[in-house]
N, C-alpha and C positions, 0 to 999 in steps of 0.2 A: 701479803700472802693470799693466793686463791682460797677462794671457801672450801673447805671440804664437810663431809658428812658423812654421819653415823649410819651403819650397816647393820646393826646389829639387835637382837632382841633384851639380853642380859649384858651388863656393864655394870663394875663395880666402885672405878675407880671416878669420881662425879666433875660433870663442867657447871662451866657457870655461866659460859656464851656457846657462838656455832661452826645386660647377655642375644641366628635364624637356623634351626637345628640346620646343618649339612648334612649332604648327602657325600658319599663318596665321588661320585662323576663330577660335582664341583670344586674338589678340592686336590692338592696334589698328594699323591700319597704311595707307599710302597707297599705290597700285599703282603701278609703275615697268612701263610699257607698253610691249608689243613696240616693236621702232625706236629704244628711247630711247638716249642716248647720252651721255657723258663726255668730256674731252679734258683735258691739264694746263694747258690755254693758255684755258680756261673758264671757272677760279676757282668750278668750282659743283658739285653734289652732287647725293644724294641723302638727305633727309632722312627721319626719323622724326616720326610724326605731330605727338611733344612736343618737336619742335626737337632734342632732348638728344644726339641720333645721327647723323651723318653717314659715307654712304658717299662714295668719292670719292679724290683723288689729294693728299698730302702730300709736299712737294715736301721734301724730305730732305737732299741734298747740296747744297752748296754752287753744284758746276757743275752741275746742275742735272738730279739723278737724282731720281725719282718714287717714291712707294711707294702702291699701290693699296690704300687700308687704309680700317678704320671706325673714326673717333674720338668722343670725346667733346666737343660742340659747343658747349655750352652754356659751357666753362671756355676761359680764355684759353690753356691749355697744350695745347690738342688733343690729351688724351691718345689714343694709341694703343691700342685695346682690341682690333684683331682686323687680319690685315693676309695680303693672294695673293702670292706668287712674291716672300717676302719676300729669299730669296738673291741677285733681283737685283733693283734698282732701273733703271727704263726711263727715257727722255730725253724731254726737252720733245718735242711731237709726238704723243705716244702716247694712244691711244685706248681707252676701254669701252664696250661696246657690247651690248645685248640687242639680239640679231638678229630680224628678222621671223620666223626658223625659230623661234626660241627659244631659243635660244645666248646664253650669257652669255661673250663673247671680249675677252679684253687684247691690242692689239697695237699692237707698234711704228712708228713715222712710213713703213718703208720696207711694214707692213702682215702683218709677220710675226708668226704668232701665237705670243703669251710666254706666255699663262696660260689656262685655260678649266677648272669644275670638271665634273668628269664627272656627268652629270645628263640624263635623259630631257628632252626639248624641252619647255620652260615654257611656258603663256599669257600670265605676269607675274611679276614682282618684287616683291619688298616690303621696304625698310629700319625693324623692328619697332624699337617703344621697348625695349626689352626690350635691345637692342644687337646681334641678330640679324637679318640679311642671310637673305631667301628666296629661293629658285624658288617657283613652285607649278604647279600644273594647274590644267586648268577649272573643278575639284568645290573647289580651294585649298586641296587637299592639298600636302603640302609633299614637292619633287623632292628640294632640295638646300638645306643652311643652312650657314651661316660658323662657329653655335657646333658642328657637326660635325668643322669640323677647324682646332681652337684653334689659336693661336701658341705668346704666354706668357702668357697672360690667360683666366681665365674670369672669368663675371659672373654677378649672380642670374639665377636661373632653368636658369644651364646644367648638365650634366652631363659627365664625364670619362668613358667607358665605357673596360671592358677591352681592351686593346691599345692607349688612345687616349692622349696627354702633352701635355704643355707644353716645347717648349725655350725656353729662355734666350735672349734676343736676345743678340748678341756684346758687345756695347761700350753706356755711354750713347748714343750716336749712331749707332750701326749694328745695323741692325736686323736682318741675317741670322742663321740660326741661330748661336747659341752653343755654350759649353763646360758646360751643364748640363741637365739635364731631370726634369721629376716624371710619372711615370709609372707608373698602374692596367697592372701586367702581366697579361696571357692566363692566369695561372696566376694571377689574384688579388691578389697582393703588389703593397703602393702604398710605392713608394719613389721619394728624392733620388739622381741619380746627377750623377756626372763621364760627360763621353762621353771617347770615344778622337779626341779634335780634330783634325784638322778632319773623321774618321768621324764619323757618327751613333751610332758604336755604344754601348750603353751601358757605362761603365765603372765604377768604382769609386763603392756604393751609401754615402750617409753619414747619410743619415736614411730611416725610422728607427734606431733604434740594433736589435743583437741581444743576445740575451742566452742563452748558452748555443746557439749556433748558429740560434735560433728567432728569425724576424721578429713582432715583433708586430701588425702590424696588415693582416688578409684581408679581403676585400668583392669586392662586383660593380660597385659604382660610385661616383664620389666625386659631390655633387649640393651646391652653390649653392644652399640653401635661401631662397626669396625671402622666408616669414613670420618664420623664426627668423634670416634673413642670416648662417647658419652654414655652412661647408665641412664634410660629414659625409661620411663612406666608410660607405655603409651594403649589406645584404644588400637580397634579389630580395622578401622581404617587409615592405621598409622598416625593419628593424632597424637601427639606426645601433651598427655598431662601433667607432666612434672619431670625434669632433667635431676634426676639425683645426684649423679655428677655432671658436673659441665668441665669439658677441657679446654678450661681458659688458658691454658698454660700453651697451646698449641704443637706440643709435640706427636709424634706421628708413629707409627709401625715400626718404620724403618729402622729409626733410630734410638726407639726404647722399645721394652716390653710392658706390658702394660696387665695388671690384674685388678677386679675389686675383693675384698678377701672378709668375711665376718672374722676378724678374730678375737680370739679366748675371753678378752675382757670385753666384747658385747659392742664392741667401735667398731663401725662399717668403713672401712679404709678404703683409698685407690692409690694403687703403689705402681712406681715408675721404677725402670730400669734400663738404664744407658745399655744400650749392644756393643759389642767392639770386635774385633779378629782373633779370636783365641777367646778364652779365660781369663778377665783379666781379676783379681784378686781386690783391688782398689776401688773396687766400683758394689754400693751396696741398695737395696731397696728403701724408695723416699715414698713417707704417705705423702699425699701432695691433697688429700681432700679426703675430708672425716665426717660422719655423723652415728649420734649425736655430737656436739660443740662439748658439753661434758657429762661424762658417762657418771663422773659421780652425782651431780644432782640430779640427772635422769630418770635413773632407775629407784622409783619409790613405790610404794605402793604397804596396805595391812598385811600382807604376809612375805616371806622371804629374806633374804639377807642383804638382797640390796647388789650395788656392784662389787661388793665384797666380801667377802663370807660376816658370820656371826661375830660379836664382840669385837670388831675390828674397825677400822675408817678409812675412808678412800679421800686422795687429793689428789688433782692435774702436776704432774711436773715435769721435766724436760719434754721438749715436744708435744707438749699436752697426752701423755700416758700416764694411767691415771694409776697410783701408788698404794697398798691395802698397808696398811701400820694398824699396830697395837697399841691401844691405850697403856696408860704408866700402869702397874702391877700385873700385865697380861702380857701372855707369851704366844707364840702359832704354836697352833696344835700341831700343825706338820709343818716342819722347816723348808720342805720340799715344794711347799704346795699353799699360796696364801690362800686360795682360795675358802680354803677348809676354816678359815677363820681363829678365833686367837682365844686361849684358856686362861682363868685365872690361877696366878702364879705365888696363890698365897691359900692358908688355911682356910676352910668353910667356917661361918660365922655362926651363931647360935643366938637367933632373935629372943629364945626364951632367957638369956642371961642377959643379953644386949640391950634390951629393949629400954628406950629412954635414956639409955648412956653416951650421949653424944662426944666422949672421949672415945668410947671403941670407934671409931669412923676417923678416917679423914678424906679429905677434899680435896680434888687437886683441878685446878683451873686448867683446862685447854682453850682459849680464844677462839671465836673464829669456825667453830662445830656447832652442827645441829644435828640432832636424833627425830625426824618427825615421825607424826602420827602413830607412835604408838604410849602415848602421853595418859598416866593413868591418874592425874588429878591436874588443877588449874588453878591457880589463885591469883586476884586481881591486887593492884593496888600493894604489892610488895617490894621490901627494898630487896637490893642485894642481899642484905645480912640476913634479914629473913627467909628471901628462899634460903638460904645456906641454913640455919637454925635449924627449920623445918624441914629438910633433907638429914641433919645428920641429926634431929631426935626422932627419925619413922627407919629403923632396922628394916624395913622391905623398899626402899629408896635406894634405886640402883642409880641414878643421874637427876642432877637439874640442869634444868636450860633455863640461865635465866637473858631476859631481853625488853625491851623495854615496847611497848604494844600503845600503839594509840587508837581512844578511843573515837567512839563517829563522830562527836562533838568536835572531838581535835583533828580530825581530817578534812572536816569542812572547813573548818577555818585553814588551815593550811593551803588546801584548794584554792581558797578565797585570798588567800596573801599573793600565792602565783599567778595569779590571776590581775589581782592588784599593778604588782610589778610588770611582768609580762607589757601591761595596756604601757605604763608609763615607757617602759623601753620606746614602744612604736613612738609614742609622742616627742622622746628625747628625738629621735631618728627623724621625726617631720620635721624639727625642728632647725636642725642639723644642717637637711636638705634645703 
């Protein structure tokens, strides 16, 4: 069984183990003319010249909330590649509109405006194959573009610039920002973080890793290579510092579609998608290259909930996606939603009656879990029975981890055995030869 690990601050029930921005003039594209216009009750778009991209309204909720997004047209899943005022989704009614001024305005049925990107008055629009949404001017130069200011997705051809991220959509189905983001800081360092939820701010970095206090990996930009279909963080004279993806696999443009996507659970994915003639329904998107390796032991750090919400515990399983469960006695707070993490599903305890009666308590073994660092005593030199003893006679003892610790004494000899062995192997090997 893969390791998994605890997320949580309160537990009752106790263990005993553990993206080069385009321009319009270089890409092919069909104009979107002052006056034109959108509405959810229209069922229609803005396309790209190869079908493959549509701009336009994906009607998301159920009661019938909008999300003004660019998907993927050509595939029966409409994926999601780029998406405005993703925090709130707008109601039947709602309109987009390129204005005669040149305004590109979202607004709602009573006419209030929800969304607009800040941009110099356009001549025209253009929804590029590429997957990028323009303004332009007369000369089509480019005002404003959608791969400017990503969701959770970039695509070939784009770029991530310094200060610029990716958050995490929240949920499979909800697309507001999330509880993650991969972000090129202003000071160069490209890192995974946790935010402080529902702040934006960033919190607890889990990839990459450091080592000796030092990040590894600096650049000025991360860049969607369209020839090589690699994610590279490369310097101002195209040195490539670090291929975050490599496309060993060798497929091409032509023949899939291709995105990197942060999603909801904080895993940097690159997803492959076979093209064919039509729609064809049998054909779905494959990560083909992830980081972190695993989101559950990743994300650690003294404050937060970790890759799971509160009271809860994450494990890699199919496909390595990693699974939020409830300890035995606790339930999800919201069935809807693991994130929200998991309540206990039994009566509040009362230490002033409790206290020293290690009959009120029981203990239930999960193998194979850890709860680190938020450990609020230590004892050396215990068995099993004892941590257990000592856990169910202290009433404010929400878990033990018990494990077995060696001391420096017993690692230098251990050292020293491998060491031992190790020489003798070479010697059997000379001997051999």
């Amino acid at each position: 069984m893969a390791p998994v690990q605890f997320q949580s601050k309160l537990y009752l029930s106790l263990s005993l183990l553990l993206f080069l921005p385009s321009t319009v003039t270089s890409q092919s594209y069909r104009n979107v003319p002052l006056g034109s216009s959108l509405t959810t009750e229209s069922n229609s778009s803005w396309l790209s010249p190869s079908g493959e991209f549509a701009f336009g309204f994906q009607q998301i909720a159920p009661d019938g909330g909008y999300l003004l997004a660019i998907v993927f047209d050509e595939i029966p899943e409409r994926t999601v590649a780029w998406s405005a005022n993703r925090n709130n989704l707008v109601p039947r009614g709602s309109k987009l509109e390129l204005t005669t001024s040149g305004r590109l305005v979202l607004t709602d049925p009573s006419g209030r405006h929800v969304w607009s990107p800040n941009s110099d008055p356009a001549s025209h629009a253009a929804m590029l194959d590429t997957g990028n949404f323009v303004l332009a001017a007369n000369d089509s130069s480019t005002l404003w573009e959608s791969f400017q200011e990503p969701a959770d997705t970039l695509l070939p051809t784009q770029t991530l610039e310094q200060g610029s991220q990716l958050i995490a959509k929240y949920s499979k189905s909800n697309h507001s920002q999330g509880r993650f983001k991969f972000i090129l800081r202003r000071d160069r360092n490209l890192f995974l973080h946790a935010t402080h939820y529902p702040e934006m701010r960033a919190g607890i970095s889990y990839w990459p890793p450091a080592a000796g206090g030092q990040y590894y990996y600096t650049g000025d930009r991360v860049v969607f290579n369209q020839s090589s279909l690699s994610l590279d963080l490369i310097l101002n004279n195209g040195t490539v510092v670090f291929p975050v993806f490599n496309n060993n696999r060798g497929s091409s443009s032509r023949d899939f579609y291709h995105r990197v996507t942060l999603d909801y659970d904080g895993v940097l994915r690159y997803y492959e998608y076979p093209k064919s003639n039509g729609k064809n329904s049998n054909k779905v998107w494959s990560s083909v290259y992830f980081k972190p390796p695993n989101i559950c032991t990743a994300v650690t750090g003294d404050m937060g909930s970790g890759a799971c919400g509160y009271n809860s515990y994450c494990e890699l399983v199919n496909d390595q996606n990693p699974k939020c469960s409830c300890p035995p006695g606790y339930v999800l707070k919201d069935s809807y939603d693991e994130s929200k993490g998991c309540i206990p599903d039994f009566a509040p305890q009362d230490c002033r009656l409790q206290e020293g009666n290690s009959d009120a308590f029981e203990l239930v073994d999960m193998p194979a879990v850890d709860w680190p660092l938020h450990d609020y005593e230590s004892f050396e030199f215990y068995t099993e029975d004892m941590c257990r003893q000592s856990c169910l006679s202290d009433c404010q003892c929400a878990l033990v981890v018990y494990g077995k610790v060696l001391l420096e004494e017993e690692k230098s000899f251990v050292e020293w055995k491998s060491s031992i062995r190790q020489d003798r192997e070479i010697v059997s090997q000379s001997e051999e030869i």
